[in-house]
C-alpha positions in Angstrom: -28.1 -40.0 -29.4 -26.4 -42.2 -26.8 -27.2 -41.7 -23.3 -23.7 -40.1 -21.3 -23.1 -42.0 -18.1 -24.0 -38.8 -15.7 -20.6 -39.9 -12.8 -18.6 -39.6 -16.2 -19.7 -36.7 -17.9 -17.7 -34.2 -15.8 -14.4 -35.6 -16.6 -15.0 -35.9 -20.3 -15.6 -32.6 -20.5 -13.0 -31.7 -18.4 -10.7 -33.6 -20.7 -11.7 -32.0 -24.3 -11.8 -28.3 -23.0 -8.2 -29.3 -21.7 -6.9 -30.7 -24.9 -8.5 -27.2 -27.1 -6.0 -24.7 -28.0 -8.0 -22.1 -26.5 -6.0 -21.0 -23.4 -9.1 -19.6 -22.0 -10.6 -22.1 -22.1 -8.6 -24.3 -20.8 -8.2 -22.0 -18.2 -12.2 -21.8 -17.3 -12.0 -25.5 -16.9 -9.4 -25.2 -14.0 -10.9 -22.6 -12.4 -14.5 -25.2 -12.4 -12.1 -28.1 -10.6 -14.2 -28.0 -7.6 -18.1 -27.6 -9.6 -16.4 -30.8 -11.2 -15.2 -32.5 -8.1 -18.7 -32.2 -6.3 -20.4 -33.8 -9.2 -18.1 -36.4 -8.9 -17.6 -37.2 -5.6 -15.4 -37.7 -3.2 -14.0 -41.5 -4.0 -14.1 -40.2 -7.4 -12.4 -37.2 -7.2 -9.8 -39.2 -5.3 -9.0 -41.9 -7.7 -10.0 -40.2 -10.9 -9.7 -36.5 -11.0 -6.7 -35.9 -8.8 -4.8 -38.4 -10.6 -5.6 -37.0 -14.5 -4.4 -33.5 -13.3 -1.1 -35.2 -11.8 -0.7 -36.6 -15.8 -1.9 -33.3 -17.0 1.3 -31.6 -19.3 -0.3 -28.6 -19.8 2.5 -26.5 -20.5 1.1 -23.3 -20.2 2.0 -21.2 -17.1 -0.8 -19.6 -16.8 -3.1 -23.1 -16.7 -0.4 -24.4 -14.0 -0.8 -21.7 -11.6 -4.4 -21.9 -11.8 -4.3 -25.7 -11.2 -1.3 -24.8 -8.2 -4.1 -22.5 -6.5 -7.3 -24.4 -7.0 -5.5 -27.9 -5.8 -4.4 -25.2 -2.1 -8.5 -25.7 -1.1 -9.1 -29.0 -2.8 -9.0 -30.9 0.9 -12.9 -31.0 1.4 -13.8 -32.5 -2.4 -11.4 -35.3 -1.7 -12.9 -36.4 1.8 -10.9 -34.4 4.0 -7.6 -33.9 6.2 -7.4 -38.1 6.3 -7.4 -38.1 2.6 -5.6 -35.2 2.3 -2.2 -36.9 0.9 -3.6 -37.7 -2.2 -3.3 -34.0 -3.5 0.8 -33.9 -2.9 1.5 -35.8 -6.2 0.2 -33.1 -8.5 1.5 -30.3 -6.5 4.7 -31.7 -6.4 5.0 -31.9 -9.9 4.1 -28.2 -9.9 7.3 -27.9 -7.6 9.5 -28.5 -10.2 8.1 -26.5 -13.1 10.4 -24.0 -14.9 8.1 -21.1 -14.5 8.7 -18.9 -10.6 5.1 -18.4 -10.0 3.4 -21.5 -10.6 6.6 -23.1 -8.3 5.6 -20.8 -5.5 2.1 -21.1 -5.7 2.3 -24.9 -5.6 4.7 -24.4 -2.5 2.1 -22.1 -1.0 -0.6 -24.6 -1.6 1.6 -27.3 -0.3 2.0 -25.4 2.8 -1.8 -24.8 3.3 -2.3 -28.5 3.0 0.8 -29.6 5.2 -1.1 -27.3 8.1 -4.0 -29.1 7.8 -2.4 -33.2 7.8 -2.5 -35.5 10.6 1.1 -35.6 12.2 1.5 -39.3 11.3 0.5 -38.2 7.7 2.9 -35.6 7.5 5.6 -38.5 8.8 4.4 -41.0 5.7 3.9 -38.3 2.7 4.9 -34.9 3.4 8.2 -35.3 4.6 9.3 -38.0 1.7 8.0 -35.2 -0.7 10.2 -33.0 0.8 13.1 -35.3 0.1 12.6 -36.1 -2.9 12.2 -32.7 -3.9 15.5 -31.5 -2.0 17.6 -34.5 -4.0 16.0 -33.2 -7.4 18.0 -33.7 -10.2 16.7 -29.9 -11.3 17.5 -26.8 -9.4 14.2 -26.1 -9.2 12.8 -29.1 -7.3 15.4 -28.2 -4.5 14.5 -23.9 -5.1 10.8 -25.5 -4.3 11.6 -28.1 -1.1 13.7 -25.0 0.9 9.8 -23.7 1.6 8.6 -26.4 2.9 10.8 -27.6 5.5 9.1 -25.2 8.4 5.8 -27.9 7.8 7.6 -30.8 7.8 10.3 -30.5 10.7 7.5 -30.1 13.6 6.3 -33.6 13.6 9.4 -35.5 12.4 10.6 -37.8 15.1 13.9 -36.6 16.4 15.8 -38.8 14.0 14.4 -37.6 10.6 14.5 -33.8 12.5 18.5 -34.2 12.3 18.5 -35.7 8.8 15.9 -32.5 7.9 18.6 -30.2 9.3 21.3 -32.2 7.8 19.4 -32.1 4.2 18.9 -28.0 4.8 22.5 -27.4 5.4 23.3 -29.4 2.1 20.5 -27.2 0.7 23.0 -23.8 2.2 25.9 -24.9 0.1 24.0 -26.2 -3.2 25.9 -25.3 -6.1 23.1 -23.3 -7.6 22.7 -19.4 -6.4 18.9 -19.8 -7.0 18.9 -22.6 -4.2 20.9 -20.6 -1.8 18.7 -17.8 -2.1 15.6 -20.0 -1.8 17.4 -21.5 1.5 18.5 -18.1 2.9 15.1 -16.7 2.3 12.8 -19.6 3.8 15.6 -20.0 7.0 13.7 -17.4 9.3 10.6 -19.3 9.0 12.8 -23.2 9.3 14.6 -21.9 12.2 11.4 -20.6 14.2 10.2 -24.8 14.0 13.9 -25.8 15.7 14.9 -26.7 19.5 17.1 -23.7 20.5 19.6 -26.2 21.3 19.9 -27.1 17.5 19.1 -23.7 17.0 22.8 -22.1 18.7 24.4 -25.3 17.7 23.4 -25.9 14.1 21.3 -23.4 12.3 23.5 -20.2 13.1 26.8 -22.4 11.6 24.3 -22.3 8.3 23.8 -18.9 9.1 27.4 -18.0 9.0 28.1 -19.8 5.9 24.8 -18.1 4.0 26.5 -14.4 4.9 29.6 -15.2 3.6 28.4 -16.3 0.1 30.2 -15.1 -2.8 26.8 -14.0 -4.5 25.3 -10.7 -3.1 21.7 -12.0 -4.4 22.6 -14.8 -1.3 23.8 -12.4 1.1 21.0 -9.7 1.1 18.8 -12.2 1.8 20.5 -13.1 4.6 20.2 -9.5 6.0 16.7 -10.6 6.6 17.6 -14.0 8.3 19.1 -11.5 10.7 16.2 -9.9 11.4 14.0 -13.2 11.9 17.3 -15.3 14.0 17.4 -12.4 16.3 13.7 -12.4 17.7 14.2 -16.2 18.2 17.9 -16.0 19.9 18.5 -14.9 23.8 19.8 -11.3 23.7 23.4 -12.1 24.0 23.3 -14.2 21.9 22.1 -12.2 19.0 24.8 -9.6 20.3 27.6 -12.5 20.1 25.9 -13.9 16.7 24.1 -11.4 14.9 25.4 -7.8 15.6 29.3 -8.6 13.8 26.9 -10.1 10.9 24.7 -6.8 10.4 28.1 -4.4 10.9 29.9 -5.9 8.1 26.5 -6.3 6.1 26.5 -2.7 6.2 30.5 -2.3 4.7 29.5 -4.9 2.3 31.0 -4.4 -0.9 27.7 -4.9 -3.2 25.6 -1.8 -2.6 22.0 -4.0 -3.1 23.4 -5.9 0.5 24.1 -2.4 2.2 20.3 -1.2 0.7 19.2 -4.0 2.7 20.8 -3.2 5.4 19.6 0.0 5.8 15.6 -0.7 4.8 15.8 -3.2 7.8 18.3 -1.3 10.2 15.2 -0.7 12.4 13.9 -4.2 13.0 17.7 -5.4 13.3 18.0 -2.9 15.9 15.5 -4.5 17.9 16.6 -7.6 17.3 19.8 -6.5 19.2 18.4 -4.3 22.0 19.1 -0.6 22.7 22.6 -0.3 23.8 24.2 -2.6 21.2 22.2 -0.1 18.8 24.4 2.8 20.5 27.5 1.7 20.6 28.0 -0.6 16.9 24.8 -0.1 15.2 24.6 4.1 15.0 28.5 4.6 13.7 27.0 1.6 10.8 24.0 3.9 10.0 25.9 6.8 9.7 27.9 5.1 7.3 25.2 4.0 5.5 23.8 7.4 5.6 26.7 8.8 3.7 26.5 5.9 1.3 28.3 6.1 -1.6 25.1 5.0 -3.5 22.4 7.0 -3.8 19.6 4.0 -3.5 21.5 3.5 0.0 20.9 6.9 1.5 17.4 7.0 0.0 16.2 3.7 2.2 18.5 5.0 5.3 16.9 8.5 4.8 13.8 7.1 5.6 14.6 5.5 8.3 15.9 8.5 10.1 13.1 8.9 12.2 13.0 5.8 13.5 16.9 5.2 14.5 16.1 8.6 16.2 13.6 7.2 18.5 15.8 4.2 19.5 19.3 6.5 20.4 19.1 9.4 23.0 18.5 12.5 22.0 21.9 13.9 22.7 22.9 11.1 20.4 20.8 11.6 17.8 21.6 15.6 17.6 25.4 14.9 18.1 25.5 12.1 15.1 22.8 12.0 13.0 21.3 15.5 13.0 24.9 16.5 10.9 24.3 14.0 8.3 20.6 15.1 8.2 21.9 18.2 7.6 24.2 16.8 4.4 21.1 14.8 3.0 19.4 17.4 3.1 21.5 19.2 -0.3 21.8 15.7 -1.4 22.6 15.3 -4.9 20.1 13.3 -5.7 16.5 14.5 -5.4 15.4 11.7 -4.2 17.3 11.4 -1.5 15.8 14.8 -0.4 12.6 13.4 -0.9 12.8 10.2 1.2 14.0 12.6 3.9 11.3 15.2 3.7 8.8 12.5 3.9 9.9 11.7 7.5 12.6 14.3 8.9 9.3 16.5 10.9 9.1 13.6 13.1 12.0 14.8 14.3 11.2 17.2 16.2 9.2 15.5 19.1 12.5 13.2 19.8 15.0 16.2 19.8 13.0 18.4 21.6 11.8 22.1 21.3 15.4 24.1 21.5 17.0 21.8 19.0 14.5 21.6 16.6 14.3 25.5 16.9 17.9 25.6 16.4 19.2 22.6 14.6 16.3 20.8 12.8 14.6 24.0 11.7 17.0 25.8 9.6 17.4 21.9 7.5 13.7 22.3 7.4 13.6 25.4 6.0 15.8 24.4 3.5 13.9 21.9 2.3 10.9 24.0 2.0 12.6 25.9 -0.6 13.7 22.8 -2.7 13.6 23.1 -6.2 12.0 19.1 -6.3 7.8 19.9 -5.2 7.7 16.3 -4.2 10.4 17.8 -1.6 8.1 20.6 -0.2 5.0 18.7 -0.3 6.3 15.9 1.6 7.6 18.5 4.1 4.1 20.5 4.2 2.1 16.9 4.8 3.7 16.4 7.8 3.7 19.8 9.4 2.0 18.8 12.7 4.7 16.8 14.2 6.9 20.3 13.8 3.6 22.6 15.2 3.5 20.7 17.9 6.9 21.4 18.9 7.8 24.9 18.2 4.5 25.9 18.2 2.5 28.0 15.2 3.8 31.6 15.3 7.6 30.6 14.4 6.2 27.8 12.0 3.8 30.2 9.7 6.6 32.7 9.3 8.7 30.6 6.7 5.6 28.3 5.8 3.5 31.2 3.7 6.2 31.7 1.0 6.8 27.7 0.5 2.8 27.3 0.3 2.2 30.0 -1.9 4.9 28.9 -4.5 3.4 25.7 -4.6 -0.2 27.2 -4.7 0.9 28.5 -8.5 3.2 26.1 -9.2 4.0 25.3 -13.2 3.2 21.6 -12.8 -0.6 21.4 -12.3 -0.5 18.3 -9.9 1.7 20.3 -7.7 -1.2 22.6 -7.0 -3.1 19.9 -6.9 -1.4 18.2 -4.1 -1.7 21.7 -2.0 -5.0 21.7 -2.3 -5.6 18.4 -0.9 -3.2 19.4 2.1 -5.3 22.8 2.6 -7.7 21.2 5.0 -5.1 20.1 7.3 -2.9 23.2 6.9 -6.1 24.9 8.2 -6.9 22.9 11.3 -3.0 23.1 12.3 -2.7 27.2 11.5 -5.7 28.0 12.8 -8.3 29.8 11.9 -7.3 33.1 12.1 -4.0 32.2 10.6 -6.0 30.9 7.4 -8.5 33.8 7.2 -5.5 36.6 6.3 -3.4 34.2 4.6 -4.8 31.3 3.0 -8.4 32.5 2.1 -7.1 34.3 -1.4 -5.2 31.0 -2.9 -8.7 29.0 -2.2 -10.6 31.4 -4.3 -8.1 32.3 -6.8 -8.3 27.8 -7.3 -11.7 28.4 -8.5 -10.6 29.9 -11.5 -7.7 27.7 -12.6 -7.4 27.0 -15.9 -7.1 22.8 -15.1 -10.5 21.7 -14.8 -9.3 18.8 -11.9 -7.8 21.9 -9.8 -10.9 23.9 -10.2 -13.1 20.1 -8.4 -10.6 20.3 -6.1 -10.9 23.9 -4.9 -14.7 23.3 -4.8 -14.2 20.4 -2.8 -11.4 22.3 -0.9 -14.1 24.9 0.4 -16.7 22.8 1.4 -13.9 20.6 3.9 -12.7 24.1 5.5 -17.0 24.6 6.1 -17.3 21.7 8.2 -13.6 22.8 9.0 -14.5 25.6 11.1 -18.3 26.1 11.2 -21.4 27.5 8.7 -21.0 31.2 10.6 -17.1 31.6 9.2 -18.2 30.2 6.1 -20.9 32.5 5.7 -18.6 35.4 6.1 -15.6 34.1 5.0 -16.3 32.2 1.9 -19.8 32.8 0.5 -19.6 36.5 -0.8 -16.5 35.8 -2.5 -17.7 32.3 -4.3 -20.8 34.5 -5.1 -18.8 37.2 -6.4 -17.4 35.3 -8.8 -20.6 33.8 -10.6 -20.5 36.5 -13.4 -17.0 35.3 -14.3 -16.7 35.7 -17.7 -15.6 32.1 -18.5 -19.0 29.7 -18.2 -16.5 26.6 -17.7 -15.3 29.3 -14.4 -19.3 29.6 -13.6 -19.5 26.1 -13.6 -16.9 25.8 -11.0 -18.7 28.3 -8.8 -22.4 26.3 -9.2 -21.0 23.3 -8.2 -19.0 25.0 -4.6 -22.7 26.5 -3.9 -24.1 22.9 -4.6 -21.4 21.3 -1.7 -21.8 24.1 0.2 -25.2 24.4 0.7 -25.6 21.7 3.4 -23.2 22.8 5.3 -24.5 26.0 5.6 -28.1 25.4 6.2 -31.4 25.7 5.1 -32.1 28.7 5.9 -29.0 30.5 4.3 -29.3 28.7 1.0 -32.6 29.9 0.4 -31.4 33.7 1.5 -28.3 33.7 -0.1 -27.8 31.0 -2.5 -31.0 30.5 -4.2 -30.9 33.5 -5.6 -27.7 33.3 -7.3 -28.6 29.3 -8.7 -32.0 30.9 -9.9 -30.2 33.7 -11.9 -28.3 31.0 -13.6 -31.0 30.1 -14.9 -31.2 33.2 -17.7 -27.1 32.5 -18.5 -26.7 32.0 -22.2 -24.7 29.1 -22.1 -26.8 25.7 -22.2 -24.4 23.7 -19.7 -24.8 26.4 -17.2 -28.6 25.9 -17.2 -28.7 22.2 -16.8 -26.2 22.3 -14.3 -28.4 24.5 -12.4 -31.3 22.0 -12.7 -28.6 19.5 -11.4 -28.0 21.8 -8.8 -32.1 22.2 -7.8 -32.4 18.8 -7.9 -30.2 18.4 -5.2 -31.6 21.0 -3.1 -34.8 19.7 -3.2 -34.6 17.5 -0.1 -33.5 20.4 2.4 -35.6 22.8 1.5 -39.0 23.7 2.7 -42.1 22.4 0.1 -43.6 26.2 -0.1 -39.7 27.1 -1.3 -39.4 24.5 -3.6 -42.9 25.4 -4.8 -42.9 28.7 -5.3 -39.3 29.2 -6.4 -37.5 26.2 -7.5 -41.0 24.7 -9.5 -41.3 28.0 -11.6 -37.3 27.8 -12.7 -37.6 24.3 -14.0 -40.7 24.8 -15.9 -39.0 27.3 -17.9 -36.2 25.7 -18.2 -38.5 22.6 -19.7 -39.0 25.0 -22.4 -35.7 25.5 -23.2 -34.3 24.7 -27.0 -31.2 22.7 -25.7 -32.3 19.0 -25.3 -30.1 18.3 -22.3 -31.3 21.4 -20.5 -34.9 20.4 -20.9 -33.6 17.1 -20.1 -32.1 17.8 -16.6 -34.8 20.3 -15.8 -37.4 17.3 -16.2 -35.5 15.2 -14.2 -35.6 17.8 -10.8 -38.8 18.4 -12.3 -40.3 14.8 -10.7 -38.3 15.5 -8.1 -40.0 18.4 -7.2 -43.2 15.8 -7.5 -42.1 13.5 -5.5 -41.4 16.4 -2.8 -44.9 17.9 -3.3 -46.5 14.6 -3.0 -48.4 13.9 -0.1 -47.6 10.8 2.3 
């Protein structure tokens, strides 16, 4: 067999797994570009490698983003930031690629690269690569160039800077949507890199023309140019420039534009500063609140907290709290839901006598929603509320919402309770949760759903370390051991594995007087996957227990259990069997 020239051998492969029709292949070999690179070297990697995956026509999408990612890190394998140019050819053939992804990964990589280049560098390749791609013949060259103008403008010389900005404003008016959404999108980010004289003078005239385009896909993009322009603009100037912009944004006619309006309403509102927001921007938002569109109300509902912070809080009651009010019978229940989610927070802005007399009765109403995504998102945020108008008026209408969702039809309703009980508990109080609560934890125990029956046992031992071993001890442990003579084993089950999370919580001392017993009479249930659950159960005892327990009481249960016909049982009790050994074993 002929000897393989070792410098070549990498590329040979590289060049047969690339021509298989195995995709996966392929795909491995990419995803080894740097393994190959360092056998190579750098020189070769330069003049070798780089080029062949520049002539590479792979047209699978999957094998060009893989190549667009790896080529994003490749400056060390080539020699570094000096040789760094000579990865822009490939990557800008990726630039121009049908496929969305691999063009933004390739831009992404382009960007990482860009970073990294020596000014004059970025001068003689970057910015020519920009060029070219913004004169592409294809749509997708130019789509791909609008990213990359934010890496290239900073070290321009003031000459090519105005031809950049020139070429960007071209890029505004292309006669492809797809470019004018990939210009208004990347214009935030192009505009943070330009002299605020240019800025005023140049980039808000492109601004203009981007929120008047006839294609809503353009214009809601520009919503969040609005955002970006204002944090760069002096605040009158973002009143003069971007406050008409965001106003008739919201009375747009396409209801996607007013969505976008009112998901970013709070960001735009800083953008403008706090009486601007007052006196333009809180008539919009009621508008939008009252949207036509249910998609609109849903991303101003959930914003309502947050407006409410900005406006006074006579403002807020005198126009929001009314269409809070509306939203909350919305039609749609998702509306409802969006404003569940954040209307407790509320209550700190407005203030104790508002909340009791406004906010509260909306609240109450939402409690009894027919949606339980409605109530739940209302109980989950029930401290904002407590701390407000304190617990007594609070628990009076939140019993009969919680126990309705306790036995709730849909089982992940119940569910979802349960994992809120904890935090019901440390809000209500103890007391409160003693006379109240205690019966829905222990009637969970016995639900038919297996994953509400975990979650009760998990439910107890959090309100343990909730509020002490002495309240659990009374509170909790006779019922739980009450209930271990259920007549349904899979119910029994449920009740060995609450004493198992329970007993560390409680102590030492307690297991072994009132828990131990219980586990050890398990042990004589006629159901086999009751008795290796309670050699599960000793086995994790074992460490907290004292050696003469575990010796005189735990050891004997086991060895019977050894004896047992069911293989698993015998299996389970071996196991906590060496346990026990280990245990007993001296150091």
């Amino acid at each position: 067999m002929a000897m393989i020239d070792e410098p070549l051998y990498p590329i040979a492969i590289l060049i047969d797994e690339l021509k298989n029709e195995d995709i996966q292949l392929r795909l491995n070999s990419i995803r080894k570009l740097s393994t190959i690179a360092r056998a190579l070297g750098e020189e070769r990697t330069r003049k070798e490698l780089i080029p062949f995956l520049g002539e590479n026509n792979d047209d699978d999408d999957e094998i060009l983003l893989a190549m667009a990612e790896e080529l994003g890190v490749f400056i060390p394998y080539v020699g570094g930031v000096e040789h760094a140019h000579v990865l822009l050819s490939p990557l800008e053939t990726l630039c121009t690629v049908e496929e969305t992804c691999v063009r933004d990964k390739a831009v992404e990589s382009l960007c990482r690269i860009g970073a990294q280049m020596k000014e004059t560098d970025l001068v003689d390749w970057f910015v020519p690569l920009v060029k070219r791609l913004a004169a592409g013949e294809w749509f997708t060259a130019r789509v791909s160039s609008c990213g990359l103008f934010h890496i290239a403008y900073p070290s321009s010389p003031d000459q090519l800077k105005a031809e950049l900005r020139s070429i960007y404003g071209q890029l505004c008016q292309d006669d492809m949507p797809m470019v004018r959404r990939a210009a208004a999108s990347s214009l935030g980010k192009f505009a943070a890199t330009v002299e605020p004289s240019h800025l005023k003078a140049e980039i808000m005239t492109i601004f203009e023309d981007l929120t008047q385009d006839d294609q809503d896909s353009v214009r809601l993009l520009a919503v969040e140019g609005c955002a970006a322009l204002g944090k760069l603009l002096e605040t009158q100037d973002c009143v003069v420039h971007i406050l008409p912009v965001i106003v008739n944004f919201s009375q747009d006619k396409s209801w996607r534009v007013r969505y976008m309006v009112a998901n970013q309403l709070y960001e735009l509102c800083e953008a403008v500063g706090p009486e601007p927001t007052r006196s333009d921007l809180a008539p919009a938002y009621v508008r939008l609140l009252r949207d036509n569109e249910a998609e609109v109300r849903i991303a101003a509902a959930g914003k309502v907290t947050k407006f409410c912070q900005i406006l006074s809080p006579q403002l807020a009651i005198q126009l929001i709290l009314p269409c809070v009010k509306e939203l909350s019978s919305d039609s749609s229940q998702h509306v409802r839901s969006a404003l569940a989610s954040v209307i407790m927070g509320m209550a700190p802005v407005l203030g104790k006598e508002a909340t009791i007399e406004q906010l509260l009765p909306i609240f109450l109403s939402l409690l009894k929603d027919e949606f339980p995504d409605v109530r739940l998102n209302i109980i989950s945020k029930l401290d904002h509320v407590n701390q407000v108008i304190g617990i007594d008026l609070l628990s009076q209408s939140l019993l009969p919402a919680i126990v309705e969702l306790a036995e709730d039809k849909h089982w992940r309703v119940r569910l979802a309770i349960i994992e809120y009980i904890p935090l019901l508990a440390s809000q209500l109080g103890v007391g409160f949760f003693a006379d109240k609560l205690g019966a829905l934890c222990m009637q969970w125990l016995e639900d038919k759903v297996f994953s509400i029956r975990d979650a009760a046992a998990n439910n107890l031992k959090r309100l343990a370390e909730e509020f002490g071993p002495e309240w659990a001890m009374q509170h909790i442990v006779p019922q739980v051991l009450e209930k271990i003579s259920n007549p349904h084993y899979l119910h029994r089950m449920t009740i060995l594995q609450a004493v198992s999370l329970l007993a560390p919580i409680l102590g030492a001392d307690i297991t072994c007087q009132k828990l131990l017993p219980v586990i050890i009479a398990s042990s004589k249930d006629r159901v086999p996957n009751i008795k290796f659950n309670v050699a599960k159960v000793l086995q994790s005892l074992i460490p907290m227990l004292e050696q003469t327990v575990v010796k005189n009481t735990i050891m004997p249960c086991l060895a019977e259990l050894i004896e047992d016909p069911d293989v698993d049982v015998r299996n389970f009790a071996l196991q906590a069997l060496r346990a026990c050994d280990d245990v007993m074993m001296p150091s």
